[in-house]
N, C-alpha and C positions, 0 to 999 in steps of 0.2 A: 717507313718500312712496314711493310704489312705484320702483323702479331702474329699471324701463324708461323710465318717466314722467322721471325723473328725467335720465335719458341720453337721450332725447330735446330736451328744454332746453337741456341743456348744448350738444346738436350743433347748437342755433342760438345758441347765445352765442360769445362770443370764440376757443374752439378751433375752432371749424368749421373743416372743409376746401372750400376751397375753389382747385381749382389750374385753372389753365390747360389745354386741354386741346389740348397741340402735342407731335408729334413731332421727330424729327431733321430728315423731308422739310417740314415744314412751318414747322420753323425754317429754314433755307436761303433757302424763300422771302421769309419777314420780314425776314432781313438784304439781301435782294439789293430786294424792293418801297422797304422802307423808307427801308434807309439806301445803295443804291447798292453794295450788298457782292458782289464776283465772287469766286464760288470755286471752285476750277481741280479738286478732287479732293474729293468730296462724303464720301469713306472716312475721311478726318481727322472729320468729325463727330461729337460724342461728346454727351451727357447728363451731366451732374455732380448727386450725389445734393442734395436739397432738403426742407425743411420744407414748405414752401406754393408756394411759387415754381418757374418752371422755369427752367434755366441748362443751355446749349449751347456747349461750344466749336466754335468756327468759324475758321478760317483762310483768307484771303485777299485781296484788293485792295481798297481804295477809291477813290471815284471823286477824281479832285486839289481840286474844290471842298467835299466831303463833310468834310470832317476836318479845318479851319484852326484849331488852336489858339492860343491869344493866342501860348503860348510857342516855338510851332513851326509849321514851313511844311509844306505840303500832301505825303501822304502817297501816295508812286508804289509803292512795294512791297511786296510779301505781307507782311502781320503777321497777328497772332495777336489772337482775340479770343471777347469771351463775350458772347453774345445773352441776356438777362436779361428775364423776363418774370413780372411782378411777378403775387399774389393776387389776387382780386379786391376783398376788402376795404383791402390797401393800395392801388390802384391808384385807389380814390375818392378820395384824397389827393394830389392830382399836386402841390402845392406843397410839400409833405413829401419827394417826391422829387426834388424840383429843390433841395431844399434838399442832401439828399444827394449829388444829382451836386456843387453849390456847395462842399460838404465836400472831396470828392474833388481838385479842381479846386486848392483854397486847401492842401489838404496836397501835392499836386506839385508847385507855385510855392514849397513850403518844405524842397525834397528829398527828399520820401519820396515811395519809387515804389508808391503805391496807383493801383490802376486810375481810371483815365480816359474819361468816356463822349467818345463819337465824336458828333457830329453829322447828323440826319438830312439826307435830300435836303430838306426843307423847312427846315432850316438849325438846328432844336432840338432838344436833349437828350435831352429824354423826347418821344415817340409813341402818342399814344393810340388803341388799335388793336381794333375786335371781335372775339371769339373767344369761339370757342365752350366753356363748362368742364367739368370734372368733379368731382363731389361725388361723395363718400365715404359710402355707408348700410350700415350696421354691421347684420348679422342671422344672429343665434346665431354670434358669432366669427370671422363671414367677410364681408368686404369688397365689394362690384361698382363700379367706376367707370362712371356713367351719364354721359352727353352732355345737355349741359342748354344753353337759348336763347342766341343771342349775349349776351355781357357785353362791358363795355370794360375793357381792358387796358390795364398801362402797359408801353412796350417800349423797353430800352435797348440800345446796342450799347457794353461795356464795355470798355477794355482789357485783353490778359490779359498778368497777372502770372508770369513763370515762375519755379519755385522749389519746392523740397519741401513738402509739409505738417509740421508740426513734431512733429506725431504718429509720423512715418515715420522720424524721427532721433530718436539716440540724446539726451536732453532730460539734459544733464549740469549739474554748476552753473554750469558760466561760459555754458552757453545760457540755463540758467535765468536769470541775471544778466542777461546782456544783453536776455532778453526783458523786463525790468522797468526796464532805462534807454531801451530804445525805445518803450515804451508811455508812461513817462513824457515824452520828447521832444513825442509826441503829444500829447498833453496840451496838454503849453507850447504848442504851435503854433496848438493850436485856442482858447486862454485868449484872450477878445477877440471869438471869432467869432459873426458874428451873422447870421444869415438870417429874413424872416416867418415861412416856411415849416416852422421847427424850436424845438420848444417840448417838453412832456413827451412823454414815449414813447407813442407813440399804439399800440403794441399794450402793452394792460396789462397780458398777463399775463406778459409778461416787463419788466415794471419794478417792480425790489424795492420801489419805495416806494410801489407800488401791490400789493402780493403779496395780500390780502385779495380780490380778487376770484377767486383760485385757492382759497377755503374751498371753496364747494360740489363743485368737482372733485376734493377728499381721497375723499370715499368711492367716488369712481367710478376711481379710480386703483387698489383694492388693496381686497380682501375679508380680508384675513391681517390677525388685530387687532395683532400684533409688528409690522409695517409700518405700519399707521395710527399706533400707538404714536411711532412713531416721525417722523412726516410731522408728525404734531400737535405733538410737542412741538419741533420746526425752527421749525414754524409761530407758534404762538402765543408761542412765549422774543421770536422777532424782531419778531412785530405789538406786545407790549406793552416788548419792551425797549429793542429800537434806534429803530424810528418814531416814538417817541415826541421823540428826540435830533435827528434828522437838522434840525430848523427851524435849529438851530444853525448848520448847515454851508453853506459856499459851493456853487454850482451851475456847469458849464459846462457847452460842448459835450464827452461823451465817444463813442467808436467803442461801447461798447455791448455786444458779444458777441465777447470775444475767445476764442473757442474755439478747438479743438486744428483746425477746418477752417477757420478764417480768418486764421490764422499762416503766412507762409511763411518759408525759411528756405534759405540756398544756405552753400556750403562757405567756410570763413573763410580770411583770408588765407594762415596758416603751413599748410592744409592737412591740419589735425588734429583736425577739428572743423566745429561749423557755425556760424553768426551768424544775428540777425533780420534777412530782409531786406524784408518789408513784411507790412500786415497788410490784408484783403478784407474784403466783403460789409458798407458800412454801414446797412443797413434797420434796424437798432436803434440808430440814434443817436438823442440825446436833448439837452436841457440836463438835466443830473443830477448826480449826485456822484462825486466822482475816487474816494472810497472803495468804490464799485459798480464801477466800471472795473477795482481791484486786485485785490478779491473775484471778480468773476467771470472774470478771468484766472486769478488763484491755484485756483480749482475746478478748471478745467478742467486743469490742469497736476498739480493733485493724480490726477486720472482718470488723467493717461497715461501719471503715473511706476507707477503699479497696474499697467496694461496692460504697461508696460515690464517689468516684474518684482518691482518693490518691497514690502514688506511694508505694511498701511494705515498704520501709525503712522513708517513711516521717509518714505514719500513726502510726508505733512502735512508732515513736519519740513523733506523739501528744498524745497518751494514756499518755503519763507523764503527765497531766493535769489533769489527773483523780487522778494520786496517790498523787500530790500537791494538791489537795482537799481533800482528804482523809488525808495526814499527817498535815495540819491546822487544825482538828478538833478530830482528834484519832493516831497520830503518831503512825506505825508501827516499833518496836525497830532496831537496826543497825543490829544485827543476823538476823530480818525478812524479814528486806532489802536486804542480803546477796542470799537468797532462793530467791528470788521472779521471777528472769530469766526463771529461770529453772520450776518455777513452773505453770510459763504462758507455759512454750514448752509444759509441761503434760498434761497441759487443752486442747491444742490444738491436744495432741497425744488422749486425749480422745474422744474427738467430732468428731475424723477424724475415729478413727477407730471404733465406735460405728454405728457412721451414716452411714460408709462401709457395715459395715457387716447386720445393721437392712436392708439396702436399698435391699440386694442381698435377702431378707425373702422377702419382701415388697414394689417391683421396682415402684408399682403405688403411694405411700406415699412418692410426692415429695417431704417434712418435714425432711425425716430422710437425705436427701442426701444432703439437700441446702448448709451447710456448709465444707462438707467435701473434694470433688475437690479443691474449691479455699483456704481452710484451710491448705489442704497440699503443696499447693503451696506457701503460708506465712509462714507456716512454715519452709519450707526449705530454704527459704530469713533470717528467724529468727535467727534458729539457726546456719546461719553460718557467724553472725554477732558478737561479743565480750559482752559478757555479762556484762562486768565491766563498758563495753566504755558506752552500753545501760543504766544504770542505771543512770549510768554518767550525762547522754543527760538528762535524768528523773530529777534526782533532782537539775540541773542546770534550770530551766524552772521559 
């Protein structure tokens, strides 16, 4: 099949971009139409980088009836928050997202400080809003955002979390550790939880147990056949050896994409160091498998002990800190232990061939490409390392 032919398909299948198409000033306005949001100094207004989505911080007042949470009374003083304005293809799922504010809502009522949406002046969480978008058409390696018909939006006003990204701190093992007893916490809390609105990952190509749908975007990800090489055999070890197992395993609610940008992390008691102190952004929640929730933490923490300095084969080894935090407080059974090699390669087949192919749509959104160069070069250190030996290294720690 011809590649052009080819990349034009794929730009109407599940990678499509499709974003929102709002500035700074034009978010300002949505918090103040929507939900009643007075802000005193428009200069705090900032953009936070995004896959598909757009996310504003915003700092200031709401109105005292705008914001009655069950657990708290109405809100008189400036806080802090993030105007959140969903894809357009999530955004024809507003019960998926009510399910995710529902998420959010049931982990604060259990102590963890994950953001909280705010209620609009019409009294609900989500607001369904037109706007106008921008799509991404890719020609000869250069990008244009065009302005295309109104669409409907979903539009949240979320609490904002203060705190480092865990990317920014030094990622030691007692961080590592503690980040794998609070993800497990998690866990626990959400074991039980049930919403209509939350079922399999509705975007598929970030759920490993849907990873087959990401075949045809291998060859648009990477013309280098030592690359392919390598994407293919991530690929096909995990479609015919782990998918095959997972019927075995229990399913719940997990957070879904804990990556190095949805980790926060503030200074620990003794002052020496840092602690988890919550974890952002549920749009990838699921009912799915706790051993997806470890794997694709543990990738991501593989990535930043690299970035941090570490050699490939010593940072795989310190991510075993994160899974010995995590089996102190939620052990993952001996079958889920078994998958989890392989299911850290997928995570990384995904991120590498995502951010590939979105970056060739979108070469100016340095966001989508930051992990995928140095990912596929960990990866190819990863996977030609013994998977038994690595696990080995893991629970001997």
């Amino acid at each position: 099949m011809d590649s052009n032919i080819s990349k034009i398909q794929a730009s109407e299948g599940p990678l499509a971009l499709m974003r929102p198409c709002v500035d700074k000033k034009r978010a300002v306005r949505l918090g103040s139409l929507l939900f009643g949001l007075r802000i005193s100094d428009s200069s705090h207004v900032k953009e936070f980088v995004s896959y598909d989505d757009r996310n504003f911080y915003l700092r200031g007042a709401l109105p005292d009836h705008s914001n009655k949470h069950d657990s708290g009374g109405p809100q008189e003083k400036e806080s802090e928050f993030v105007l959140k304005i969903l894809n357009h293809a999530d955004s024809e799922n507003i019960s998926y997202v009510n399910a995710q504010n529902e998420i959010m809502l049931h982990l604060n009522k259990h102590g963890f400080a994950c953001p909280v949406p705010a209620k609009s002046l019409d009294g609900e969480y989500t607001v369904e809003c037109e706007l106008k978008s921008s799509e991404t058409e890719g020609d000869k390696g250069k990008a244009d955002e065009q302005e295309t018909p109104l669409r409907v939006y979903a539009v949240r006003l979320l609490s904002f979390v203060p705190g480092k990204l865990v990317k920014d701190v030094q990622c030691t093992p007692d961080l590592l550790f503690d980040l794998g007893r609070y993800v497990a916490k998690m866990n626990k809390a959400l074991q039980g939880f049930q919403h209509p609105g939350i079922g399999a990952l509705v975007k598929q190509e970030w759920d490993l147990s849907q990873l087959s749908v990401l075949e045809s975007y291998i060859s648009l990800a990477s013309q280098d056949g030592a690359e392919l090489k390598v994407l293919c055999h991530a690929y096909n070890t995990f479609v015919n050896e782990v998918i095959p197992q997972l019927g075995n395993l229990n399913k719940h609610v997990i957070h879904g994409d804990l990556n190095d940008e949805n980790i926060l992390v503030i200074p620990n008691q003794s002052g020496d160091g840092h602690e988890i102190s919550s974890v952002i952004d549920f749009g990838d929640s699921s009912v799915n498998y706790r051993l997806f929730e470890v794997a694709i933490c543990m990738m991501y923490m593989i990535l930043v002990r690299v970035k941090q300095g570490d050699a490939y084969d010593v940072a795989i080894r310190m991510v075993g800190h994160v899974l010995c935090g995590y089996q102190s407080v939620y052990a993952l059974s001996h079958s889920e232990l078994s998958l989890l090699y392989w299911s850290i390669a997928a995570r990384f087949f995904q991120s590498i061939v995502i951010g590939m192919y979105k970056q060739s749509l979108e070469p100016k959104n340095i966001y989508l490409s930051q992990t995928s160069r140095l990912g596929l070069k960990i990866l190819s250190s990863y996977i030609a390392l013994s998977g038994e030996e690595v696990l080995s290294s893991w629970m001997s720690i």
